[in-house]
C-alpha positions in Angstrom: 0.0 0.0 0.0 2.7 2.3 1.0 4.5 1.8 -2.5 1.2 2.3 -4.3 1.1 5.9 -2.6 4.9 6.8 -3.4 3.4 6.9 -7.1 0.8 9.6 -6.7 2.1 12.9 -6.9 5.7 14.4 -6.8 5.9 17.3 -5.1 6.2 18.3 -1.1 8.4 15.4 0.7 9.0 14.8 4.4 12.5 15.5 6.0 13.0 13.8 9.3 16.3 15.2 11.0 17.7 12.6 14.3 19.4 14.3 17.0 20.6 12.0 20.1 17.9 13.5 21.9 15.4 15.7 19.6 14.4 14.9 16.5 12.6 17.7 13.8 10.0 16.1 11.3 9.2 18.5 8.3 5.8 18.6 6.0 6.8 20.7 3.1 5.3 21.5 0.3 4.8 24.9 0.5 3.5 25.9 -2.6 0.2 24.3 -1.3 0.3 25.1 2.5 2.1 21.5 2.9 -0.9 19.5 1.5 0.3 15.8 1.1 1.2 14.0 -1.6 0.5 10.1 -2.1 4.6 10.6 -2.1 4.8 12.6 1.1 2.5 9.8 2.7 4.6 7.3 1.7 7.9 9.5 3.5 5.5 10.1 6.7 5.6 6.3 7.4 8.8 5.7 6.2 9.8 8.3 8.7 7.7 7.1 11.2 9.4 3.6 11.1 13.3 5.0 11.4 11.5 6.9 14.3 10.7 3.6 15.8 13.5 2.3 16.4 15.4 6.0 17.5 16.2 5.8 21.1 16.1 9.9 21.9 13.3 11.9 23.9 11.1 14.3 22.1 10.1 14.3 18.8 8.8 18.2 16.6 6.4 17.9 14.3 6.1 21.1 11.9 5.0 22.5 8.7 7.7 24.9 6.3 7.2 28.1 5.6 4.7 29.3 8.7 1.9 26.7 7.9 1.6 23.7 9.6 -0.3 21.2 7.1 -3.4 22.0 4.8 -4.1 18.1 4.3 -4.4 16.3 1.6 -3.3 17.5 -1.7 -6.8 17.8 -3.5 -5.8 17.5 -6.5 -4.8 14.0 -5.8 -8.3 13.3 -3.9 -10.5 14.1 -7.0 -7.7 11.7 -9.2 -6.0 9.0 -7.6 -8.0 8.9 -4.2 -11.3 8.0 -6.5 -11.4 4.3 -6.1 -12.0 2.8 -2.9 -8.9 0.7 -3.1 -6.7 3.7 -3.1 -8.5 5.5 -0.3 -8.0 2.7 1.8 -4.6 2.6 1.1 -4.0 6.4 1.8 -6.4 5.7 5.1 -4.6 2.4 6.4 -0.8 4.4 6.1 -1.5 7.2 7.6 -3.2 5.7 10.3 -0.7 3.3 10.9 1.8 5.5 11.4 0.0 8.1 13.0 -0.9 6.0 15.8 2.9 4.7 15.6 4.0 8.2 17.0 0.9 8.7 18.9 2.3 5.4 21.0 5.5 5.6 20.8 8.4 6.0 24.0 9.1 8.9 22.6 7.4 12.4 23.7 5.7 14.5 20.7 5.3 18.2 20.1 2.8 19.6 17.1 4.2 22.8 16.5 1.1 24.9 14.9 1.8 28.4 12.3 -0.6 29.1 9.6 -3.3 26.5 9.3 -3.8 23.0 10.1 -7.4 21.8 8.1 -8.6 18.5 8.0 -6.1 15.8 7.9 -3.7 18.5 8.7 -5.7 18.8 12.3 -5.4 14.8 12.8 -1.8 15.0 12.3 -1.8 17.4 15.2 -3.6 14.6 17.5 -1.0 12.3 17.0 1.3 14.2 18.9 0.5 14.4 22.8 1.2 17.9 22.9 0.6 21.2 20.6 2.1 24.7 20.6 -0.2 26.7 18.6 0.6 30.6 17.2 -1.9 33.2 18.2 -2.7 33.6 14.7 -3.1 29.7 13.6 -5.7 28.3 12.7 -7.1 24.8 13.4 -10.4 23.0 11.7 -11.3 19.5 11.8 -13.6 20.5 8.6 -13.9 16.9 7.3 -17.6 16.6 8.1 -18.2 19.9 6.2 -17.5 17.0 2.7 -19.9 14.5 4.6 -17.0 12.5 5.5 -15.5 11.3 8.9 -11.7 12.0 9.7 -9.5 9.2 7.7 -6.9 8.8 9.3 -7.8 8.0 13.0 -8.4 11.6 14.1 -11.6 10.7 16.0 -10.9 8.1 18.2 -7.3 10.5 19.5 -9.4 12.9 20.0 -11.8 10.9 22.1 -8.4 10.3 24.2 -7.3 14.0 24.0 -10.6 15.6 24.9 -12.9 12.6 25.7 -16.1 11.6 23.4 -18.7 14.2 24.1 -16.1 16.9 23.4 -14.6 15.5 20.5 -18.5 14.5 18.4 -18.9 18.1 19.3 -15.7 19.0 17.4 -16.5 16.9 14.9 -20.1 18.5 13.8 -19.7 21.4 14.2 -16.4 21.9 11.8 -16.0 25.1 12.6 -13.0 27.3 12.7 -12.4 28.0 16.3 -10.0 30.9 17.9 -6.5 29.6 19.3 -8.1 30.4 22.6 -11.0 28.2 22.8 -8.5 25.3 21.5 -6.4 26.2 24.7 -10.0 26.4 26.6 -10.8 22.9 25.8 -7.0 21.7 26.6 -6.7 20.3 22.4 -3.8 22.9 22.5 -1.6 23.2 25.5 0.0 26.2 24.7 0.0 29.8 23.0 2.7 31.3 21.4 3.6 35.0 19.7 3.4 34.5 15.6 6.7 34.3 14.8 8.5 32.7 17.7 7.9 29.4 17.1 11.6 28.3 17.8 11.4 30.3 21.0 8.5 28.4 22.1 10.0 25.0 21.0 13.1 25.8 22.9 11.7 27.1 25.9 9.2 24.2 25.9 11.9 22.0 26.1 14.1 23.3 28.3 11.1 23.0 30.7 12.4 19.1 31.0 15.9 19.1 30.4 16.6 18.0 33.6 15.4 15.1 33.4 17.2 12.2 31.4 16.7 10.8 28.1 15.6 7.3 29.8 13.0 8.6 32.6 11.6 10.9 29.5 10.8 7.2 28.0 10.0 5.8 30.7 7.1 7.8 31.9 5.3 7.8 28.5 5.4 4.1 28.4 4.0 4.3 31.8 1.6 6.3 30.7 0.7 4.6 27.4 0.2 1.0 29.2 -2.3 3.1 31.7 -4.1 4.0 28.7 -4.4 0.9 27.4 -4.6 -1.4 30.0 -6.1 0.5 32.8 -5.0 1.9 36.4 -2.0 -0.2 37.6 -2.1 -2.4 35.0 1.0 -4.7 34.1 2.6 -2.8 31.9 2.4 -0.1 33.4 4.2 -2.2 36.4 6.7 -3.4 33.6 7.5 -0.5 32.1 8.7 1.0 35.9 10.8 -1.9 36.5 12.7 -1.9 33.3 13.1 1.9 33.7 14.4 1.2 37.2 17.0 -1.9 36.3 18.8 0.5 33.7 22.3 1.9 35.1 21.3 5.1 34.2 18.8 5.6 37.1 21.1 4.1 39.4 24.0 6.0 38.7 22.1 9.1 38.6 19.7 8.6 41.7 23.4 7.8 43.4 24.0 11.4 42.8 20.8 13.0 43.9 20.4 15.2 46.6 16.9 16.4 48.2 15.2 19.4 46.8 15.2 22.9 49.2 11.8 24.1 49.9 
């Protein structure tokens, strides 16, 4: 499926840069406010496997030029997206590796300029948290075309904001204000247009006391609790392998209380 999408369009790509402990994801194609491509789709997965098996801390998700991501290309939905078979090819990739980040040990940041629309917006809900411009704007507008989201926006958003919140955001498709977004808590923080790397860094630095390892560690944690309830065994699993690594040893070795 993914091969049959590299086919379908060649502009826009994906550029994934790897740091030891950040990594940058790129949408671009900013001729078309970073709509994607059947190509691009194809470089999102491909991007979210290497991610996979990266061992660094926080992952940035953001669009070129000051927009975040306008969807999918449209010209490609009225061509190649026609037949069922290649919509459910476009729907099962992106999902897949949506949900791939979404779960992943790694913590994700959606950093939001310009417009996210549509399946721009679900891209944003893979990430478990977004930094959105004053000036941004945000639309889950898919049932405006009598369509559900396609690429499992609705049920992360039923874990973001819960169901009766997210079937409200749903049909209504309305363009909201950055503040309501950050009402609801879709959007856990505001930033200045303009100052998106500001806001990344100082974002960051909010953590960077705290190691790579117990970064991963709590969002397994977190994930199994998601999944497999209060004190479930994963969750219990996920503490003890965190705990047997040297790291934490050698580090809580060096710890000294906090001063009130």
């Amino acid at each position: 499926m993914r091969e049959r999408l590299r086919g379908f369009g060649s502009e826009g790509a994906i550029r994934l840069e790897l740091g030891e402990r950040l990594a940058r994801m790129w949408i671009s194609n900013p001729k078309h406010h970073n709509a994607v491509t059947g190509k691009m789709m194809a470089e999102f997965a491909d991007a979210a496997d290497t991610l996979s098996t990266w061992g660094g801390a926080f992952l940035v998700v953001q669009g070129d030029g000051g927009q975040f991501c306008a969807g999918a290309d449209l010209a490609l939905v009225g061509k190649e997206f026609s037949s069922p078979e290649n919509v459910r090819a476009m729907s099962d990739v992106m999902v897949r590796a949506l949900n791939q980040i979404r779960t992943a040990s790694y913590v994700s940041i959606a950093v939001i300029e310009g417009a996210a629309i549509g399946g721009g917006a679900e891209v944003t809900t893979a990430c478990d948290f977004r930094l959105m411009s004053e000036r941004a704007h945000l639309e889950f507008r898919q049932g405006q075309f009598g369509v559900s989201p396609g690429w499992g926006g609705s049920g992360r958003l039923v874990e973001i904001a819960g169901p009766q919140m997210a079937l409200e955001i749903l049909i209504r498709s309305a363009t909201q204000t950055p503040d309501y977004w950050r009402s609801i808590g879709l959007v856990n923080q505001l930033f200045p247009e303009g100052t998106s790397e500001a806001a990344i860094t100082a974002w960051l630095a909010e953590s960077e006391h705290v190691p790579t390892v117990g970064i991963r560690a709590c969002k397994e944690s977190i994930r199994a609790s998601i999944s497999g309830g209060l004190g479930t065994s994963e969750e219990i699993e996920a503490f003890i392998e965190a705990w047997a690594a040297p790291e934490r040893a050698d580090r809580m070795r060096g710890a000294r209380p906090s001063k009130a």
